[in-house]
N, C-alpha and C positions, 0 to 999 in steps of 0.2 A: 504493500500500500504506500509506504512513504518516498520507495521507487518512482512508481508511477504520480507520484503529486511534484517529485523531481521534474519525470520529463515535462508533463505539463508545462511545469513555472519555466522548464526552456527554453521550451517551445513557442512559450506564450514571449519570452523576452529575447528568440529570435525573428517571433512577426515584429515585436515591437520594432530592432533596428535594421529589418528588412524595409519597413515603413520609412525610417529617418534616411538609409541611404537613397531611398527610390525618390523622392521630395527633394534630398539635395542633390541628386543628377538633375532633376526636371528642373528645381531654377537655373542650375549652370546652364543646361541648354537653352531653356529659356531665353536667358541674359545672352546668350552665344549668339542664337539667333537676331536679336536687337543689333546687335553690335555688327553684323553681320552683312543685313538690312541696310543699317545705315553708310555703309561702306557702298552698299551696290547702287544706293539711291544718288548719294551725295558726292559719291565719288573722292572721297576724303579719307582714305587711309591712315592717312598722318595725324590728323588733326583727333582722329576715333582714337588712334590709340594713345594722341595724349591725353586726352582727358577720360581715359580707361587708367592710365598710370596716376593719373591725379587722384581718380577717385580711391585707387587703391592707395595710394600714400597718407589719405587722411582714416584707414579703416581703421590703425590703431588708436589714432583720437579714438573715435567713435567705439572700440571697444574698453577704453577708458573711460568715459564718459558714463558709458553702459554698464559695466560690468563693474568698475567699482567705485563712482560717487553718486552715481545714481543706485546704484543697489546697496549702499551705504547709508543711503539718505531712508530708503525702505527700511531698513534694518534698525537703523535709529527708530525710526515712524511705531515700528511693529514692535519694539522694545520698550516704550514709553505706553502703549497699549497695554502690551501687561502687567506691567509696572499697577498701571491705573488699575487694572483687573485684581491684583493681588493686594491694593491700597482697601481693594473694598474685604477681601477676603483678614488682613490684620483688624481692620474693623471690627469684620464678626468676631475674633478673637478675643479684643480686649471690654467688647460688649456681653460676652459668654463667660469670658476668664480672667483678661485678663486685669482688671480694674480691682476686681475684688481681693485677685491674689496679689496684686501690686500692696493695694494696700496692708492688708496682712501681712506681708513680709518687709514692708517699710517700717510698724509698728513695731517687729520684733530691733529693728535698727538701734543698739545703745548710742547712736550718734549719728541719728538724724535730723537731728536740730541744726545742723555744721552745712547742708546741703537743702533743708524742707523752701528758709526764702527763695532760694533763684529756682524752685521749682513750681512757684506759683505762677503760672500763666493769666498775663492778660491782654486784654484786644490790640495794646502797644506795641509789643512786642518786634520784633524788626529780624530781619535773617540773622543779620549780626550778632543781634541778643542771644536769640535760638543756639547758632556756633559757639557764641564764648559759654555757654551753659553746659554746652555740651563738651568741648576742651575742660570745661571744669569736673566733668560728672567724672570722663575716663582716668582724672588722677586723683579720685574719693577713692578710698578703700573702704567699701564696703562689707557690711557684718550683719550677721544675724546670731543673737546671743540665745544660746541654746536653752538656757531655763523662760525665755519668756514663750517660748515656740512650741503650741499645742500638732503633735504629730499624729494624734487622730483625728482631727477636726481637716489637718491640712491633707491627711488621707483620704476621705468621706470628699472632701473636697474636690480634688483631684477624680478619684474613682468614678463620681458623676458624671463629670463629661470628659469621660475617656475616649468615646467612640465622636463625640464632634472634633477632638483631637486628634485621632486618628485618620477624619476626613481632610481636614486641613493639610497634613501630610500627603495626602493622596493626588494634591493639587499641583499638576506640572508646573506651574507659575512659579512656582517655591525656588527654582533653580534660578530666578533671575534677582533671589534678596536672599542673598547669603547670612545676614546678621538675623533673619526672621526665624530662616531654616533653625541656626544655632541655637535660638531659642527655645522654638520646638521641640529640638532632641535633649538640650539641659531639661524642659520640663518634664517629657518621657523619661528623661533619668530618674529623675525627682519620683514619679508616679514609679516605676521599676523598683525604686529602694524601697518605698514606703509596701508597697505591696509585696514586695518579700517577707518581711517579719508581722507574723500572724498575730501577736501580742508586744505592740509597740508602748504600753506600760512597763514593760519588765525587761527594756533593754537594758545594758550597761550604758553610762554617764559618755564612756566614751564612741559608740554607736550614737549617741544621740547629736554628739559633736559630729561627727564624720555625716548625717543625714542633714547636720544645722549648714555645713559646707555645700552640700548641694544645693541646698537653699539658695544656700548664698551667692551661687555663682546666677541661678534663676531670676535671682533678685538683681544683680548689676546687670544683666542683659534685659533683661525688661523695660525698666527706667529707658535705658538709654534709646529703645524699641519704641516708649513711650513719648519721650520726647522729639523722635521724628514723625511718628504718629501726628502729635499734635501741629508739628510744623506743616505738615504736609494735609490737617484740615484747614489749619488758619489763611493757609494760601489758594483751597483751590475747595472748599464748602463751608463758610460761614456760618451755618445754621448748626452745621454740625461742630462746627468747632465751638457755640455758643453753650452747647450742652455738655462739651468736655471740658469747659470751664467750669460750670458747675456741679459738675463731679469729678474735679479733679480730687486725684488722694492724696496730694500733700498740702491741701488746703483745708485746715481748721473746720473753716468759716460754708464750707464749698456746702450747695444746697441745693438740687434740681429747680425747688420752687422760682419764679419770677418774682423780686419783689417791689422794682424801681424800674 
């Protein structure tokens, strides 16, 4: 059987370039003929086949052109496409996940006070701000202290939406935000550890430290996951960026409600 689905795909993929040669003899002669024509009408030999050498001297332009700033220009086009497509797909993320567990694991931070101001967003904000915030995040060292950090509650947590986790993963897009992906699999780590040990009461102190590590590493890639998030509603959907104002997690004060 898997023989014959060989010959097939062949056969099938010697019609194919039985097809592309027959096509490219027919315009050569084609064109042969034109040129041909015009020789016997005009009587101009010379002048056919200069400007038969002209038009060939400019084909590598024109495969230049074609083949790689114009299919470049595509490429970019079709990249910023998904880009936008997988913009909407970290949405559902941190609408499902990830806001909640931001917050949760910011809480457990003994020094979150040192970084909570410059992560208050508001409608000011400037690209620039967004960058130096960001320069600032990647040289916090980040903690999550293990006696404040409930690891059933973060299990339970997790366990729920394992399988919309799963889908997200499933998402070809992933391949074009590398820093998304990484998060992704830190979180699947996270959910892996927690879900190994059957009775996470009764671990040793120092288990508990080594699971408060994975955390922690969830928790710096998030923030920073977060923070382009937000840059990337404030510039290009307002309405939505108006609601992730008010619920932002490192905002005290932060409130869904409208009040002013």
């Amino acid at each position: 059987m898997p023989r014959a689905q060989g010959v097939r795909r062949l056969d099938k993929f010697m019609k194919h370039i039985r097809w592309q040669v027959l096509l490219a003899v027919s315009l050569v002669a084609l064109s042969s003929l034109f040129y041909l024509a015009q020789i016997m009408i005009f009587h101009t030999p010379r002048d056919t086949f200069f400007y038969l050498f002209e038009d060939l001297a400019f084909v590598p332009i024109q495969v230049l052109l074609v083949t790689v700033i114009i299919n470049q220009l595509l490429r970019v086009r079709e990249k910023r496409s998904r880009l936008e497509k997988l913009n909407m797909v970290i949405g559902a993320f941190f609408s499902e996940a990830g806001i909640r567990l931001l917050t949760y694991l910011s809480d457990c931070d003994p020094d979150l006070k040192r970084i909570r101001a410059d992560l208050v967003v508001t409608y000011d904000w400037s690209e620039r701000e967004f960058l130096r915030v960001n320069r600032s995040l990647r040289s916090y060292r980040y903690g999550i202290e293990a006696g404040r950090i409930d690891l059933g509650y973060l299990k339970d947590f997790l366990a729920e939406r394992r399988e919309f986790l799963l889908r997200l993963l499933e998402n070809p897009n992933l391949l074009e935000h590398e820093s998304f992906t990484e998060l992704l699999l830190a979180v699947f780590h996270l959910v892996e550890e927690l879900n190994c040990r059957e009775d996470l009461g009764r671990i040793p102190h120092s288990d508990v430290i080594h699971i408060a590590g994975d955390a922690k590493r969830v928790y710096g890639l998030l923030v920073l996951e977060w923070l382009d998030y937000m840059k990337h509603l404030k510039v290009n959907y307002p309405y939505l960026f108006s609601l992730a104002i008010r619920l932002n997690p490192f905002d005290k004060n932060a409130s869904p409600i409208v009040t002013s």
